[in-house]
N, C-alpha and C positions, 0 to 999 in steps of 0.2 A: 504494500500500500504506500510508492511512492507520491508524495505533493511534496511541494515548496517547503510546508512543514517538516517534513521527514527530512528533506537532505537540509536547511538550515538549520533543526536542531539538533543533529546526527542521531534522531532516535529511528527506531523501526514502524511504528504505528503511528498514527496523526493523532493521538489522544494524549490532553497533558491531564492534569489532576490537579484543580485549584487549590487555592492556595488558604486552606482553612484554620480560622483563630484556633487556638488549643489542639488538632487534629494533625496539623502539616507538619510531622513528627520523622525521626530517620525511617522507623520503623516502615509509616505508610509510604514516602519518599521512594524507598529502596524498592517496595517491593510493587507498587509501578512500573519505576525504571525496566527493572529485573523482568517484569511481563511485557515490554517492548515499547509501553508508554515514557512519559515524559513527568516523573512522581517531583512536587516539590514542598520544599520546605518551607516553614511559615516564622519569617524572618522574626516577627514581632510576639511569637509565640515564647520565645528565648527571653528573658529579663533584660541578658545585656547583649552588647555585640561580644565580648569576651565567650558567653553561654552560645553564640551561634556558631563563632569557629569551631567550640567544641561539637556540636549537634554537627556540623557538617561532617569534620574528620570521621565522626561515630558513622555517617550516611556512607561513607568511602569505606567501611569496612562491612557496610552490608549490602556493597553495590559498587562495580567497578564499569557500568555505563552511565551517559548521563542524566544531571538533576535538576533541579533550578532553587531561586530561592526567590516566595514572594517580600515583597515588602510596600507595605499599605500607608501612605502617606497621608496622614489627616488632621484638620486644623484641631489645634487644642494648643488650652492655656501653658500648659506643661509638658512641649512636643518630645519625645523618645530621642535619641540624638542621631539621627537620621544619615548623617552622615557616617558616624562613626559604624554603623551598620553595614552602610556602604563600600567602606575602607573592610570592612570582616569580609564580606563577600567576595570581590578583588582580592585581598591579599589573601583568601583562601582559594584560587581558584576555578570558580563557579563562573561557567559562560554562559549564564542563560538568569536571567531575573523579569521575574510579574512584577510589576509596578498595576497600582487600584491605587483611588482614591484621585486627592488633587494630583495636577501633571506634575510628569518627574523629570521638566525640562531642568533643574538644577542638579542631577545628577547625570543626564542623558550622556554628555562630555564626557564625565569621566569614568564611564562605562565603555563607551564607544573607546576611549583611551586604550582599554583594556583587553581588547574583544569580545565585551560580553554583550548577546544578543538581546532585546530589552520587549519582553512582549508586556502591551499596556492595555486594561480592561477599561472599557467603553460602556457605555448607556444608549449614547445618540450614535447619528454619524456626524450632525456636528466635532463631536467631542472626536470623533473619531481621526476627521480629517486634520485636527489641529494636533493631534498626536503624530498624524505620519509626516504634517508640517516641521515638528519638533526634533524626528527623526528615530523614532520610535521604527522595529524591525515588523512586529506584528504586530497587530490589533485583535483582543477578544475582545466580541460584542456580545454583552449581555442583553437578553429577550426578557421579556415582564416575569417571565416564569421564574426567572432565577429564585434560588436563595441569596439571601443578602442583601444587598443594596440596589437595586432596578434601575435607582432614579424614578424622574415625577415626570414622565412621559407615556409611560405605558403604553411600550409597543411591544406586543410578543415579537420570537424569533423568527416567524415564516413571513415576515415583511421585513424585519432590522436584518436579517439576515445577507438575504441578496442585496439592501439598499446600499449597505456597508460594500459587498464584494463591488457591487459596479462601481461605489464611488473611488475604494482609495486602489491602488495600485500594488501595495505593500498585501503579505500572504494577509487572509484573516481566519481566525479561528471562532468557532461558532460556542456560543454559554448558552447555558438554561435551559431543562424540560429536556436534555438528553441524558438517556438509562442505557439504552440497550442500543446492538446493529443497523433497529430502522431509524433512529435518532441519529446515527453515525451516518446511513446511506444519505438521508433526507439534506442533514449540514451539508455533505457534499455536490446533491444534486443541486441545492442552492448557492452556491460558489463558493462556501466556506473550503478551508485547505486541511482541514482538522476542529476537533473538539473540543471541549476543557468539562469535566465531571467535580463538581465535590457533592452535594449531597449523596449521587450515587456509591461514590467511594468511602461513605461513610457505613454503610451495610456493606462490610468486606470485612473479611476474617482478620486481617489486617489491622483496620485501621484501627488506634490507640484509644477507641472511647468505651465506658461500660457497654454489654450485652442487651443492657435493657434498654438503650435508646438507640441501638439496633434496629430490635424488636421492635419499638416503637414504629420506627420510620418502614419497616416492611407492613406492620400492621396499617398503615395512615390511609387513606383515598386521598385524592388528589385535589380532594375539595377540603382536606384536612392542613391548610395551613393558614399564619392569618398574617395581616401586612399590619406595620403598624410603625410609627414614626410619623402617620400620614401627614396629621396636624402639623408636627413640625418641619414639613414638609422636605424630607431625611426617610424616605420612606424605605421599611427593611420587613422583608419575608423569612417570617421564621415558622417553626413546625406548630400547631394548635394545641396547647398547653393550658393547664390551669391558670400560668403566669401570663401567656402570652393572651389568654383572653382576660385577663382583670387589667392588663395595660390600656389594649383596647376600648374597655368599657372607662375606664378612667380618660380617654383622648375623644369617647364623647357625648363627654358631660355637658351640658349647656356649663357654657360661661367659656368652655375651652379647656387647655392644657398646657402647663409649661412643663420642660427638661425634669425639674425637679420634684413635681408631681410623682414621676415614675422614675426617674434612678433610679429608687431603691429595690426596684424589684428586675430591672433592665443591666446592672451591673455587671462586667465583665467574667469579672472574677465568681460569680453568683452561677453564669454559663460552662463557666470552667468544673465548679462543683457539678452542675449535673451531669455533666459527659460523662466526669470521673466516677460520680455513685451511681447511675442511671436514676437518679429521681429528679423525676419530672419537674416535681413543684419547688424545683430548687433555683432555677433559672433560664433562662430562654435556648432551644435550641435551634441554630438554623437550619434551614431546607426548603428546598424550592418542591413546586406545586411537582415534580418528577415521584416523588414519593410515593403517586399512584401507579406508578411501573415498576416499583421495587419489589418482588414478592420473597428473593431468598436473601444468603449472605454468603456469598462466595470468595475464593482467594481473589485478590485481585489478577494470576493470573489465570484463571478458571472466567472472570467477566471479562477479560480483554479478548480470549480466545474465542469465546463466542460472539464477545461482538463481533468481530469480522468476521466469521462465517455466517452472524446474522445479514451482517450488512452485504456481502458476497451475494446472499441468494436474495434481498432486498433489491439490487440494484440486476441483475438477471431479470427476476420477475419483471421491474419498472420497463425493461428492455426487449420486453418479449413483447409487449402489447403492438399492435399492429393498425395502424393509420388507416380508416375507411378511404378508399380509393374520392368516395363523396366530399371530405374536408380534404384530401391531400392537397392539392390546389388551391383551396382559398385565400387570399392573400391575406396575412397579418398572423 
């Protein structure tokens, strides 16, 4: 399955593996890679940049192809020191970094310095094209579907998808609402060059969160999750939870809602408790509306293998269908 993806990020499969808070761990990392995707690490998961170089070297000992490393830049009073993160990543190595969030025009240079390829998560294709202006290598564009942050445009992926491929030039990889082969064929048929997974990869024998929110997310339907940030218009899809519906019900209350309404039950650290113990009503988990095509929990390379033989006989079938000789000719 070669595209643009494959031979610039020297992996074998067009599938990378987002880059998720408390989850993008060596563990799930390596054993992406090691199944022919593109497994990354989650820069800001680590305390410090000191704790990422470690977390990498630990990744090169249970993976000797390539990784990437996200790192999520976003405003606050007391920003992570962004840079020094930066300098971990370079000086360990790593040619491949997600950038999310605000644009990562002030570190593009000195990545580019380094050879490290720099693919950057998208909402619009506004946003999109002003990344490939920046000189950003890929663009993942995220669909409404997503988990996580969508943005306040809400456009699913079977419009943002091709709008993105016709507009920039540079490869793009398709986000949100893909699970399985026909999600993989579907990206492609619409100009995407590859894929990006995390809620999927979070049901994987693999990945480093409790069993019970696993479970959760294979058990979900896909009407099971709820958007919320909406009021403050920072809008983020997480899985449908006791927490994540009293947020909700708290954003709409007549009179409104501020930040501090809901911290206390939105906190970081509060999400990180539930991964860890699988209880639920401990903190928010994220996941996109895909959750209703997760039914098992497989190695991750047991769901890579079959997605491309899903996708293989997905894109045969789409190939096989046969043009009435009546529409052959019609112009348009």
């Amino acid at each position: 399955m070669k595209t643009r993806i494959t031979e610039l990020l020297g992996i074998e499969l067009p599938i990378v593996q987002g880059g998720m808070q408390w989850v993008g761990r060596a563990e799930m990392a390596a054993a992406v890679s090691n199944a022919g995707g593109l497994g990354m690490l989650t820069g800001l998961t680590q305390p410090t940049p000191a704790a990422l170089r470690e977390e990498i070297q630990r990744t090169r000992r249970l993976t000797d192809k390539p990784f990437g490393v996200n790192l999520t830049i976003l405003p606050s009073v007391n920003p992570p020191p962004y840079a020094e993160y930066v300098e971990a990543i370079i000086d360990s190595g790593v040619k491949v970094v997600e950038t999310a969030g605000n644009s990562p025009t002030a570190f593009i240079a000195r990545f580019k310095q380094h050879g490290v390829r720099i693919l950057h998560k998208c909402t619009s294709v506004r946003h999109a094209l002003s990344a490939e202006r920046n000189g950003v290598d890929v663009v993942s564009i995220d669909g409404f579907e997503c988990a996580g942050h969508p943005g306040e445009d809400d456009v699913g992926g079977l419009v943002l998808i091709p709008l993105a491929a016709r507009a920039l030039t540079i490869p793009v990889i398709a986000s949100g609402g893909i699970a399985d082969g026909r999600g993989l064929a579907a990206a492609l048929a619409l100009g995407a060059e590859g894929i990006n997974m995390g809620t999927r990869f979070c049901a994987t024998v693999e990945a480093p969160i409790h069993p019970a929110i696993k479970q959760a997310l294979v058990g979900a339907s896909e009407r099971e999750t709820n958007l919320i940030f909406r009021t403050l218009h920072n809008s983020g899809r997480v899985l449908k939870t006791p927490v994540s519906d009293e947020v909700v019900g708290i954003e709409r209350r007549p009179g409104g809602c501020e930040f501090k309404d809901i911290q206390h039950l939105v906190a970081g650290h509060k999400g990180r408790t539930a991964l860890e113990t699988g209880d639920l009503q401990a903190g928010l988990v994220w996941a996109g509306q895909v959750v209703g095509l997760i039914d098992d929990i497989p190695t991750c390379a047991q769901l890579l293998q079959r997605m491309v033989e899903e996708c293989r006989q997905s894109l045969r079938l789409a190939t096989s269908y046969q043009v009435s000789e009546e529409y052959a000719h019609v112009p348009g």
